[in-house]
N, C-alpha and C positions, 0 to 999 in steps of 0.2 A: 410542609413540616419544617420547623426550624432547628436548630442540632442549639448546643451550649454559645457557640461560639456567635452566634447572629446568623449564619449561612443557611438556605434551604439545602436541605437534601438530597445528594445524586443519586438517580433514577438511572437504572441498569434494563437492560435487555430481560427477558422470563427467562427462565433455570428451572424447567419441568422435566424431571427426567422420568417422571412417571406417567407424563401425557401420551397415552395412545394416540395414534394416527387415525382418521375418519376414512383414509383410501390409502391402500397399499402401496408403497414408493416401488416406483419402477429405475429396474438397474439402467435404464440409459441417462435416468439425473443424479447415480450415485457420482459423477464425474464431466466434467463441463463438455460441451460438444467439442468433438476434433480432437479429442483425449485419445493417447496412443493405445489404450485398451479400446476402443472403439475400432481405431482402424484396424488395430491388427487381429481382433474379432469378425470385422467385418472381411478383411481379406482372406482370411481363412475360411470363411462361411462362403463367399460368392465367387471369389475367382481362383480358388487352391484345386485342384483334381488330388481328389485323396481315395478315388477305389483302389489303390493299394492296401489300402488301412482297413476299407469298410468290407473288403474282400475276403479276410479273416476270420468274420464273425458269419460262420455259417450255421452254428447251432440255436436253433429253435427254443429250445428250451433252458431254462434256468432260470435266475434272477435279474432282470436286465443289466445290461451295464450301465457309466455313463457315458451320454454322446462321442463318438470317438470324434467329432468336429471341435466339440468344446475344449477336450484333453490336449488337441495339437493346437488348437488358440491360446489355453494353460501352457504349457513348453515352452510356446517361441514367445509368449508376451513375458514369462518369467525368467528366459534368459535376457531378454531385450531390458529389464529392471534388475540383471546381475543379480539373479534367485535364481544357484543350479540344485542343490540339496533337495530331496524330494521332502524331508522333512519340512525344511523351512518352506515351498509352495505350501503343503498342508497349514502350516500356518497361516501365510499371507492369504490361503482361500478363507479361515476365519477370522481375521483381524482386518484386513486390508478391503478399502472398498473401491480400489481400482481393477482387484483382482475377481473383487463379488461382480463386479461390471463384465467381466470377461464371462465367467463361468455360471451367470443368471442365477447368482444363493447357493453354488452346488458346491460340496465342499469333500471333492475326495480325498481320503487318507493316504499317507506318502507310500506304504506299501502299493495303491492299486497307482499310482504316481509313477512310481518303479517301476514296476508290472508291465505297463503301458509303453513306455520309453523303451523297456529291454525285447519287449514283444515284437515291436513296428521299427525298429532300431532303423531298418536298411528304406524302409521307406519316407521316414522322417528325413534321412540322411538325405534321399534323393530332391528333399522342396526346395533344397538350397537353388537347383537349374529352374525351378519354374518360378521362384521370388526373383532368379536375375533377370527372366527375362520380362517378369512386370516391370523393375528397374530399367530395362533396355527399353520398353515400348514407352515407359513415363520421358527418358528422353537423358538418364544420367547415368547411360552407361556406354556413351560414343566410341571406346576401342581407338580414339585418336592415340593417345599415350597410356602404354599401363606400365605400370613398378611392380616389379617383383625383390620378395626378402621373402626370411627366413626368423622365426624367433624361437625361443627356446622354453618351452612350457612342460613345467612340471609333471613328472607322471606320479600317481598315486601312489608311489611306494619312495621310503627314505636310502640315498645314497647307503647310509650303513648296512643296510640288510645284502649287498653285494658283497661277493667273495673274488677274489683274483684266481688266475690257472695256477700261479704258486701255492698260493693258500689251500686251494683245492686238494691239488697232489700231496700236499703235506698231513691235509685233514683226513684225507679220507681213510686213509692205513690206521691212523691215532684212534679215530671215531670206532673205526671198524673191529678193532683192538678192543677199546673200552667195552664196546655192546658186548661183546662175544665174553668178558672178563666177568658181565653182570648177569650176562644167560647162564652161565658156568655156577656162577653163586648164586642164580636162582633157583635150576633143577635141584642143587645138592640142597636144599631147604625145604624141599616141598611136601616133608613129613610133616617137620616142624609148621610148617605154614596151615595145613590142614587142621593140626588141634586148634592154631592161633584164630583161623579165621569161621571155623566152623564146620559142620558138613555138606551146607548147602554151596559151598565153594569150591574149585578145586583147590584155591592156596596157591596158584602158579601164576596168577592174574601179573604181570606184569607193574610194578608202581612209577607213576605220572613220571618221573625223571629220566627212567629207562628207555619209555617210551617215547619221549622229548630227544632222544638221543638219538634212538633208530629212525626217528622221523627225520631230525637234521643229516643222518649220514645217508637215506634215501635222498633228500636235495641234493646234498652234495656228490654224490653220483651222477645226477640226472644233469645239473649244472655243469660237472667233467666231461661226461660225454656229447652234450650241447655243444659247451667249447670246440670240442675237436671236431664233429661234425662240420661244425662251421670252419675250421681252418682247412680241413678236407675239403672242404666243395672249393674254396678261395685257392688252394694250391691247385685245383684241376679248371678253376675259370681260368685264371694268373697260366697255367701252361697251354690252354689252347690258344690264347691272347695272344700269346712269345711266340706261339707255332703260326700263326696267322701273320704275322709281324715278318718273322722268322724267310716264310714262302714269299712275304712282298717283297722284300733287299735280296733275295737269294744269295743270302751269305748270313752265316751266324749276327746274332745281336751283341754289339758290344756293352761292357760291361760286368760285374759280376751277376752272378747267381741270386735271383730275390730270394729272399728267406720263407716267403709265404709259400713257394713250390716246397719245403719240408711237411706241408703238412700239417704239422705243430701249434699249438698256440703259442701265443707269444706268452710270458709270465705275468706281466701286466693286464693281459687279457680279463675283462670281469660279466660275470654274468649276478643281474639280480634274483632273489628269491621268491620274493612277492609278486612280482612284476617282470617275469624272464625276457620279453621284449623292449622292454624302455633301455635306455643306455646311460652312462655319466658322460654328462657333455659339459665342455666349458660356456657358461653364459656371463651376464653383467655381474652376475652375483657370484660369479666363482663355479666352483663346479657342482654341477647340480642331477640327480636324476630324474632326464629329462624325457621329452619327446621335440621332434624338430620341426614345427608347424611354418608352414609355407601358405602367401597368398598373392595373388595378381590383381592389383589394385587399379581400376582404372581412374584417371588422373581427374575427370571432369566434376566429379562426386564423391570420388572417396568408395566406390561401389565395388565390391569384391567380385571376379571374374571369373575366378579361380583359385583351387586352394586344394591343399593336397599335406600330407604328412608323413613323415618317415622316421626313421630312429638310427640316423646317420647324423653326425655330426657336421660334414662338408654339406653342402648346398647344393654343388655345380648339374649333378644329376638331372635337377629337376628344374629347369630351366625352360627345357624345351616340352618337357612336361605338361606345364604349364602354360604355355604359350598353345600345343596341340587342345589341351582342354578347354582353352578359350572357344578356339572354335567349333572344336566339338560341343561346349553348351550354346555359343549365339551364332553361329555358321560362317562367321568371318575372321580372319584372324587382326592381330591389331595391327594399326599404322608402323607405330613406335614402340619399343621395349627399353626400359633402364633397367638395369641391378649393378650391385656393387660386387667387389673384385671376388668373392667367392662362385659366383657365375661364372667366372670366366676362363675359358678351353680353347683349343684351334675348333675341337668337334662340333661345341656350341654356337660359337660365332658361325662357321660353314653351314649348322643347322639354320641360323636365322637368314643370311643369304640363300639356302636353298628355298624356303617359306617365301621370299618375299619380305621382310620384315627388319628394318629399320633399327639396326641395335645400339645403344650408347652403355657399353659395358665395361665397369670401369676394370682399367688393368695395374691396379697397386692399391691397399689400400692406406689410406689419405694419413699421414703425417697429423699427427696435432699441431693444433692452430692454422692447418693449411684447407687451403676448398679443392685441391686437385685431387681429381679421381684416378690421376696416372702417380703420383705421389707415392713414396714408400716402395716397397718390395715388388715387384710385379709376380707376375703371373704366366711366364714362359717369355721367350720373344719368337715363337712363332710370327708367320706371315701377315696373320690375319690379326694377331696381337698387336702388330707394330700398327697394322691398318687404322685398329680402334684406338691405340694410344695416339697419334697423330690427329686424328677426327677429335675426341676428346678433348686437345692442348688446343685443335684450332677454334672451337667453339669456346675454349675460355670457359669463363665466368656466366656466359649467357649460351654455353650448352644446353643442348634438351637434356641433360643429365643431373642439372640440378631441381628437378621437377623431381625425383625418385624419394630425396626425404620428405617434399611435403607430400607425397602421395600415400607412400606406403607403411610408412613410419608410425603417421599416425592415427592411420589406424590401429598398429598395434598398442598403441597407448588406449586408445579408446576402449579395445577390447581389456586390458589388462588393467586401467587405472579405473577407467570412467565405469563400467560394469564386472572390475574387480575376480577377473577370469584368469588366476593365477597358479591352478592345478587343476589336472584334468579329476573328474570324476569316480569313471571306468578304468580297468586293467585289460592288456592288450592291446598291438596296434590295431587289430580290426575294429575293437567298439571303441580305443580312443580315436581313429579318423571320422567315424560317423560321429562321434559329441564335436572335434572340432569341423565340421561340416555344418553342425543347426548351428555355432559359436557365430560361423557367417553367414548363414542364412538371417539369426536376429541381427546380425550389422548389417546387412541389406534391407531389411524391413523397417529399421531404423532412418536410411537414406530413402526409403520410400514413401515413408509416412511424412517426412520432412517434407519432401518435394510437392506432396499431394498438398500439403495443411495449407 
């Protein structure tokens, strides 16, 4: 055929979108071979031990479920594509045909998505030790050198919804005041109320604002009294410390008097509403409320080791943590450890000398524009401080020390930028540590599937 201009006619591809198929397409050509829906289908189906999960379902009767293999292949492949909202899996089970791959056309709705996740919470938590050690047996996770940090991830509730020990003490008398002014003016009405509202009423019903009030002034109670309990238990840890301290020098501790033996909180002190366990922590962004996710990277892969989470803003704690959980998941501990100056104690350092364990911890941290891990403020000058700042200066620039940002660093970007894991889910430290536990189980299955392809 020829068009106006002298040119034959371009011939295009068919455009049938009403052609039925002759044979039903099978989900293993909805996506090319060595598709990371396949492996992590397939990993989960042949080498995961999940009679934790399937342990659960002991009743006989009802409507079946779906496969609880398919639902943990759903999870970790849709965190591993930064899809946590159980809503949106619901989606991607109906749009997406990487995810129809996964779940063979089955398309559960985000409540039984939720359901499933908050049911199996402690045994999903647990695949994170049997994915590392398919990682350890594939061969990329050697324990020559691992990096430990800390980063600072969002908890599910907004910094504003926190109240200070000031604000507290101030509120609560004001609040308590108010209610009790509106209780007062509600009894004397409740004649009046009764014609207004009818007889199927009493007319004493409480209105939305009232009770908006007595609800805030039971938080704020429960919030004051949290406070102090916690400064209670820290004034009696802080005096048997001093008293243990106290018996080693046999002679008083110099010094004055900590403030945290009163008791008391401090006025700055803040407890959230939403979310009574998360904390405000300073991160990149400023201050934010947070949770404070930790992991032990090991250097050869990028393969997570170890990983743990608190709501402490300081790091140092968990250090040794970390390094014990190592071997508690693969039964050896590592060669070498690096972390940066917030790791670093006399206590910690004497821990990894008593381990065995090879530390490069830095003791300042670094000066802008400068690459020294001794750099800046330090971090005590203990014995063992000065040990590690001289090993450090003598290693230079080709310390084992500078291995620590590419190791552990970026993995936090990866989890945060590349799959977009910038607030946690759940409220609570207990189900935020199990979501940030699959967080690294999908980055492991990620260095898995890679190593495998």
């Amino acid at each position: 055929m020829v068009d106006d201009l002298g040119m034959s006619e371009k011939t295009f591809r068919p455009w049938e979108i009403d052609q039925t198929w002759l044979f039903p397409p099978s989900v293993r050509d909805f996506v090319p071979d060595g598709h990371l829906a396949h492996v992590i289908r397939d990993v989960v189906r042949e080498e995961l031990d999940l009679s934790a999960i399937f342990s659960h379902y002991t009743e006989l009767r009802g409507y079946p479920p779906y496969h609880p293999t398919m639902m943990v292949a759903l999870l970790l492949y849709a965190m591993c594509r930064g899809v946590y909202s159980s809503r949106r899996i619901e989606i991607a089970c109906e749009e997406r045909v990487d995810f129809m791959a996964v779940t063979g056309m089955a398309k559960p709705d985000h409540s039984t998505v939720c359901k499933f996740r908050n049911d199996h919470r402690d045994a999903l938590a647990a695949l994170f030790v049997q994915v590392l050690a398919l990682c350890r047996e594939a061969g990329i996770a050697k324990l020559g050198h691992v990096a430990l940090d800390g980063t600072k991830v969002r908890a599910n509730a907004s910094k504003h919804a926190a109240m200070s020990y000031a604000r507290l003490k101030k509120a609560e008398p004001e609040l308590a005041a108010l209610v009790e002014e509106w209780l007062e003016k509600s009894r004397d009405r409740d004649e009046r109320d009764d014609a207004e509202h009818g007889e199927d009423r009493r007319g004493d019903e409480l209105p939305p604002h009232i009770k908006s009030k007595i609800s805030k002034l039971a938080k704020v109670r429960a919030a004051k009294a949290a406070l102090e309990a916690e400064a209670e238990a820290l004034a009696k840890r802080v005096a048997a410390e001093r008293a243990a301290k106290k018996a080693a020098r046999g002679k008083p501790l110099p010094g004055s008097k900590p403030k945290a033996l009163d008791g008391v909180p401090r006025d700055k002190a803040q407890r959230n509403f939403t979310d009574p366990e998360s904390r405000i922590m300073k991160s990149g962004d400023g201050y934010v409320q947070a949770y404070n996710a930790h992991a032990a990277v090991d250097a050869e892969c990028q393969v997570i080791v170890a990983c743990e989470l608190t709501a402490r803003q300081n790091d140092h704690d968990e250090l040794i943590v970390l390094v014990d959980q190592v071997e508690e998941h693969l039964g050896e501990r590592p060669v070498e450890v690096s972390a940066d100056s917030n790791y670093c104690s006399e206590p910690n350092l004497a821990a990894l000398i008593e381990r065995g364990v090879r530390g490069y911890i830095a003791t300042g941290r670094q000066k802008h524009g400068t690459k020294s891990p001794t750099s800046g403020d330090t971090r005590g000058n203990g014995p063992l401080t000065r040990q590690m700042r001289t090993r450090l200066k003598r290693g230079g620039y080709r310390s084992r020390y500078r291995l620590r940002k590419h190791t552990v660093e970026p993995v936090f970007g990866q989890i945060k930028e590349c799959r977009n894991f910038r607030r946690f889910l759940h409220r609570g430290i207990e189900k935020v540590t199990a979501e940030w536990q699959m967080i690294c189980t999908a980055h492991n299955l990620l260095k898995l599937a890679a190593a495998r392809a």
